[in-house]
C-alpha positions in Angstrom: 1.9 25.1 -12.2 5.7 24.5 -11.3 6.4 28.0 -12.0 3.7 29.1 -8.9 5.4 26.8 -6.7 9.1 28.2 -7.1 8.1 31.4 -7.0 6.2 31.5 -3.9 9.3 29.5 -2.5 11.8 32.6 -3.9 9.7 35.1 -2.9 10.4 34.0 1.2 14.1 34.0 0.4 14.0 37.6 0.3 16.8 38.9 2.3 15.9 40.4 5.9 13.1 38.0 6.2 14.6 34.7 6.5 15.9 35.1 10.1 12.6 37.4 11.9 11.0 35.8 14.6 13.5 32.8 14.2 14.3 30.0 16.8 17.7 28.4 15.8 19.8 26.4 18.1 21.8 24.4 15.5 24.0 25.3 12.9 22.8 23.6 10.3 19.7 21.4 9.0 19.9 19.4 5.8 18.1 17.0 4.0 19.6 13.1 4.1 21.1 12.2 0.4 19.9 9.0 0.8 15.9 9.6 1.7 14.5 12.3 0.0 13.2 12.7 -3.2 14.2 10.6 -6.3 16.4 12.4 -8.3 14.4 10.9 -11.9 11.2 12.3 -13.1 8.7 10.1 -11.7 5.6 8.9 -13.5 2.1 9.4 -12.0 -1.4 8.9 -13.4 -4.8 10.5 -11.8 -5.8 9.4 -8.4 -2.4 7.5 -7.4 -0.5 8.1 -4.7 3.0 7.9 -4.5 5.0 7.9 -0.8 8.4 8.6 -0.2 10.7 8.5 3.4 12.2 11.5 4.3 15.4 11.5 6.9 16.4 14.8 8.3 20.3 15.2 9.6 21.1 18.1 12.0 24.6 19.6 12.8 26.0 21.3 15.8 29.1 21.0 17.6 26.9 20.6 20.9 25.8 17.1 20.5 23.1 17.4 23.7 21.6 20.5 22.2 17.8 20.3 21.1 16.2 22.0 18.1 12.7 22.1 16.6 12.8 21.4 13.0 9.7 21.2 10.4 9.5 19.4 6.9 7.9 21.5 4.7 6.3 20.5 1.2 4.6 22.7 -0.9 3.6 22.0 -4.8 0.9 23.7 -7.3 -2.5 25.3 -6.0 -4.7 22.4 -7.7 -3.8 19.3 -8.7 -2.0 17.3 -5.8 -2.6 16.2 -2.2 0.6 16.3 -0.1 0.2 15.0 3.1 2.2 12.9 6.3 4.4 14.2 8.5 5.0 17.7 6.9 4.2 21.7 7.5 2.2 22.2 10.2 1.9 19.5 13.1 5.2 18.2 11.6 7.6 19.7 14.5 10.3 17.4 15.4 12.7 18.4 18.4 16.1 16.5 17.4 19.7 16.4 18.4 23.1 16.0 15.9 22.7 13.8 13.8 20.7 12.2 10.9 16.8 10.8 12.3 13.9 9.7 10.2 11.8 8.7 8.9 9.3 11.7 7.7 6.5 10.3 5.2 5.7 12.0 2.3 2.2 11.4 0.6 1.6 12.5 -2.8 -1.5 12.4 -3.9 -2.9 13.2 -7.4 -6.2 14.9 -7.8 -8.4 13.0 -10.8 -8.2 16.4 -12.5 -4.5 16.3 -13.4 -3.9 16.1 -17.5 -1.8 13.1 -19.1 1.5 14.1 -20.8 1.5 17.3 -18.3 4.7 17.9 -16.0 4.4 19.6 -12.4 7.1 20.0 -9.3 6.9 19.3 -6.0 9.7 20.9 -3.8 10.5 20.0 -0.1 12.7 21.9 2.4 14.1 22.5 5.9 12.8 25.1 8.0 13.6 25.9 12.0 10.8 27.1 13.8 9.6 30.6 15.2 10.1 31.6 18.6 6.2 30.5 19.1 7.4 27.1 18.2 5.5 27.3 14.5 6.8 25.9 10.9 7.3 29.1 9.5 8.9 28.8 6.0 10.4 32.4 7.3 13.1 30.3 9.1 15.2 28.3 6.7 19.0 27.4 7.0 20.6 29.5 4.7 24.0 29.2 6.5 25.6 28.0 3.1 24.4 31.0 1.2 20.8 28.9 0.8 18.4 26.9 2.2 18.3 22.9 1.7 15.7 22.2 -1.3 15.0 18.8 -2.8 12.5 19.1 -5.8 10.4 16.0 -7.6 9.9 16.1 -11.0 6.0 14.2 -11.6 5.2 13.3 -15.2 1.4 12.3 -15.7 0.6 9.4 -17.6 -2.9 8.2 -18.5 -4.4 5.9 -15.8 -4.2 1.8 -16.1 -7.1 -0.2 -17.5 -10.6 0.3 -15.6 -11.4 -3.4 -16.4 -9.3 -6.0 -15.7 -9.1 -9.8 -14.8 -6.7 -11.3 -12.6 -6.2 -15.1 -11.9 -4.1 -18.7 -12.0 -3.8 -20.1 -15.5 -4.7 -23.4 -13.3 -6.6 -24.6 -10.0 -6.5 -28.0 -8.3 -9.8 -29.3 -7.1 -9.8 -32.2 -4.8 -11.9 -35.7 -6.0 -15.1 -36.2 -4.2 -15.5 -32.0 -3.7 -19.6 -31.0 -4.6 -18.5 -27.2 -4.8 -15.1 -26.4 -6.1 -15.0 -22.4 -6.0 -12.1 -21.4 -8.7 -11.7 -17.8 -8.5 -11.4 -15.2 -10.4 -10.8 -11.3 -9.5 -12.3 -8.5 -11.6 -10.3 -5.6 -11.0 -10.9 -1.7 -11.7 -7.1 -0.5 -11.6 -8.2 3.0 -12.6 -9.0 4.6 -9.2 -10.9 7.6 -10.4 -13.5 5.7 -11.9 -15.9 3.4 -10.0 -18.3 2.0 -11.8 -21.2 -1.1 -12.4 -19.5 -4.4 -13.3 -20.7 -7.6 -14.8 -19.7 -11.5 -15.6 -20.4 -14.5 -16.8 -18.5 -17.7 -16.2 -18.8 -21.2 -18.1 -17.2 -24.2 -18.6 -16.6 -27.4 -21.1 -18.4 -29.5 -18.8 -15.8 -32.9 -18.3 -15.9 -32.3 -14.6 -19.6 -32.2 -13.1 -21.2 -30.9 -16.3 -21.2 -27.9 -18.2 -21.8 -24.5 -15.8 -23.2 -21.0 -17.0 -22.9 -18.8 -13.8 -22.6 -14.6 -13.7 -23.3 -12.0 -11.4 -23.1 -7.9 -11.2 -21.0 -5.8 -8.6 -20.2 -2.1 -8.6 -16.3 -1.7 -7.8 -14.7 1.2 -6.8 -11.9 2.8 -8.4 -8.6 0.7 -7.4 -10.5 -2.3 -5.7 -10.8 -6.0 -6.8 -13.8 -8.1 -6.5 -13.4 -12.0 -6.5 -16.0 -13.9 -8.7 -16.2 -17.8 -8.2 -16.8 -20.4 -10.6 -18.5 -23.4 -9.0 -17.7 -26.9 -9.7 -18.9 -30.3 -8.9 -16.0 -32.6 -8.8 -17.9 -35.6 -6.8 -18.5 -37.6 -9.3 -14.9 -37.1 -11.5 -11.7 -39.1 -12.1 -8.5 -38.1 -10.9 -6.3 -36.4 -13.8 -9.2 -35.1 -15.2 -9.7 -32.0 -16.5 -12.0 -28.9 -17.2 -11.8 -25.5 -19.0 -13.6 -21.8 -17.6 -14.2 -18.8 -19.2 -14.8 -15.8 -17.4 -16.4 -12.6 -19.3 -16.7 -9.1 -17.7 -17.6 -6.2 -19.3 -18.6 -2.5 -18.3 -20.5 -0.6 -20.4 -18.0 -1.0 -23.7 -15.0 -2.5 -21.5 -14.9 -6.0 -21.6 -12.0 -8.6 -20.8 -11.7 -12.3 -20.9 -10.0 -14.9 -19.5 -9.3 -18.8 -19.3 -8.5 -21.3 -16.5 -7.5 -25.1 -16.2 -8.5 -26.9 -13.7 -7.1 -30.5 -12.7 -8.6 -33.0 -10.4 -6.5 -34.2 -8.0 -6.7 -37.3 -5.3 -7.9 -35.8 -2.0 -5.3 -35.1 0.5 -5.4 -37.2 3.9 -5.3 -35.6 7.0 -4.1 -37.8 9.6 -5.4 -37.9 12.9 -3.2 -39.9 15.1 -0.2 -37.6 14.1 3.2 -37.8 16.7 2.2 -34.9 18.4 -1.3 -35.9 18.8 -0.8 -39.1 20.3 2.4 -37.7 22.7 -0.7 -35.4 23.6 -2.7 -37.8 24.4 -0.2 -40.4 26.2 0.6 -37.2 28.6 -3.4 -36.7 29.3 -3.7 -40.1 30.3 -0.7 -40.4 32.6 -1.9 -36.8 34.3 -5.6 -38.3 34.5 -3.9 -41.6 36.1 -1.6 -40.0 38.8 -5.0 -37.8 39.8 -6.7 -40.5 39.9 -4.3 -42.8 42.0 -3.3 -39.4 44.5 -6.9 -39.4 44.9 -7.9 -43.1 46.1 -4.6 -43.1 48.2 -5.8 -39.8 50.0 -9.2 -41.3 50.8 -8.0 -45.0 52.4 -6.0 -42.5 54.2 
């Protein structure tokens, strides 16, 4: 597929063609070192997306002239989705010097094959004298035009079933539902699909508890499961065991979490800035009051 995309790239460097139909002001366009591609073969798996900040530098010895300059992106026919502020609709009019940023949004398809290796290529272009991206009108004013290329490696997708969570909770004394949570993730995002659980406990704190549920979960999302908990009759420094269970279909993962009773946590309600409050109410509610009675013996 990388092949296809160079040589539709070298095919529009043919000589004659670069300049037809050209609008160039500048007298030079180039790519910022600094935000561009990443010079190491980056890793991708199906359905991920993958962004990167483009900056665009511009040179002419007129610093107040204008150009109109596109980002262009192009990669294989099938197989990735590249979009932000690139080809067409991407026209930026800029002066000399170095602007940004230009988002670019790689996107792979769920059809892309592990261990396979594909190229994405970016480049400068002026526009056309009807103010288009035209890939026609690239600075070649050093003998070629500016190209910066990513190398993507696919790798196979992360776990479809997974369960995140604290390895321990505090739960307040005197509580009659303590909801500990737990978030049953499907990290691959190309396959959504029907979920289940099951959570139990030991039972020291408010008795044993057998509690489950079912949730589909698209590909990439989380969904938070609770565990419920009656702590009103418990000690402080008491503790209690979950286990949470989730399986889909023959996926299934498993997870453990403390959790610690704890003295409940006073809220004050005569705190320094409530009673200045209140001092303040009552000495504007005393001089209305006083203005008032001396304006009526008036």
């Amino acid at each position: 597929m990388k092949k296809v995309a160079l040589l539709a790239l070298m095919v529009l460097l043919i000589p004659g063609v670069i300049y037809a139909a050209c609008s160039q002001e500048a007298d030079s366009i180039r790519i910022h070192s600094a935000y561009n591609f990443p010079a190491e073969v980056q890793d991708i798996f199906p359905g991920q997306e993958l962004t990167y900040n483009f900056a665009i530098c511009m040179y002419s010895t007129d610093e107040a002239l204008e150009d109109t300059i596109c980002l262009h992106v192009v990669g294989p026919p099938d197989g990735y989705d590249l979009s932000g502020d690139i080809n067409e609709g991407s026209i930026a009019i800029l002066t000399s010097g170095c602007w940004g940023f230009w988002p670019v949004v790689v996107t792979a398809s769920c059809d892309v094959v592990p261990c396979d290796y594909d190229t994405i290529i970016a480049t400068l272009s002026f526009t056309n004298t009807d103010i288009e991206c035209d890939l026609a009108c690239m600075d070649v004013t050093v003998g070629r035009p500016d190209i910066d290329t990513l190398i993507l490696h696919v790798v196979p997708p992360p776990p479809a079933l997974v369960i995140l969570q604290d390895t321990l909770s505090f739960v307040e004394q005197g509580v009659t539902a303590a909801y500990v949570p737990f978030a049953v993730c499907n990290s691959d995002p190309c396959t959504p699909g029907d979920y289940e659980w099951l959570i139990t406990s030991i039972g020291y704190v408010g008795g044993p508890i057998s509690q489950g549920g079912a949730q589909t979960i698209a590909g990439g999302d989380c969904y938070t499961v609770y565990g419920i908990i009656d702590a009103s009759a418990s000690g402080v420094c008491e503790y209690d065991t979950l286990t949470i269970v989730a399986w889909r279909g023959d996926l299934y993962d498993t997870c453990v979490q403390a959790i610690h009773i704890v003295e409940p946590i006073e809220v004050p309600l005569f705190t320094t800035p409530v009673v200045t409050i209140l001092i303040l109410a009552m000495i504007l509610a005393a001089a209305v009051f006083l203005r008032r009675r001396a304006t009526s013996r008036a």
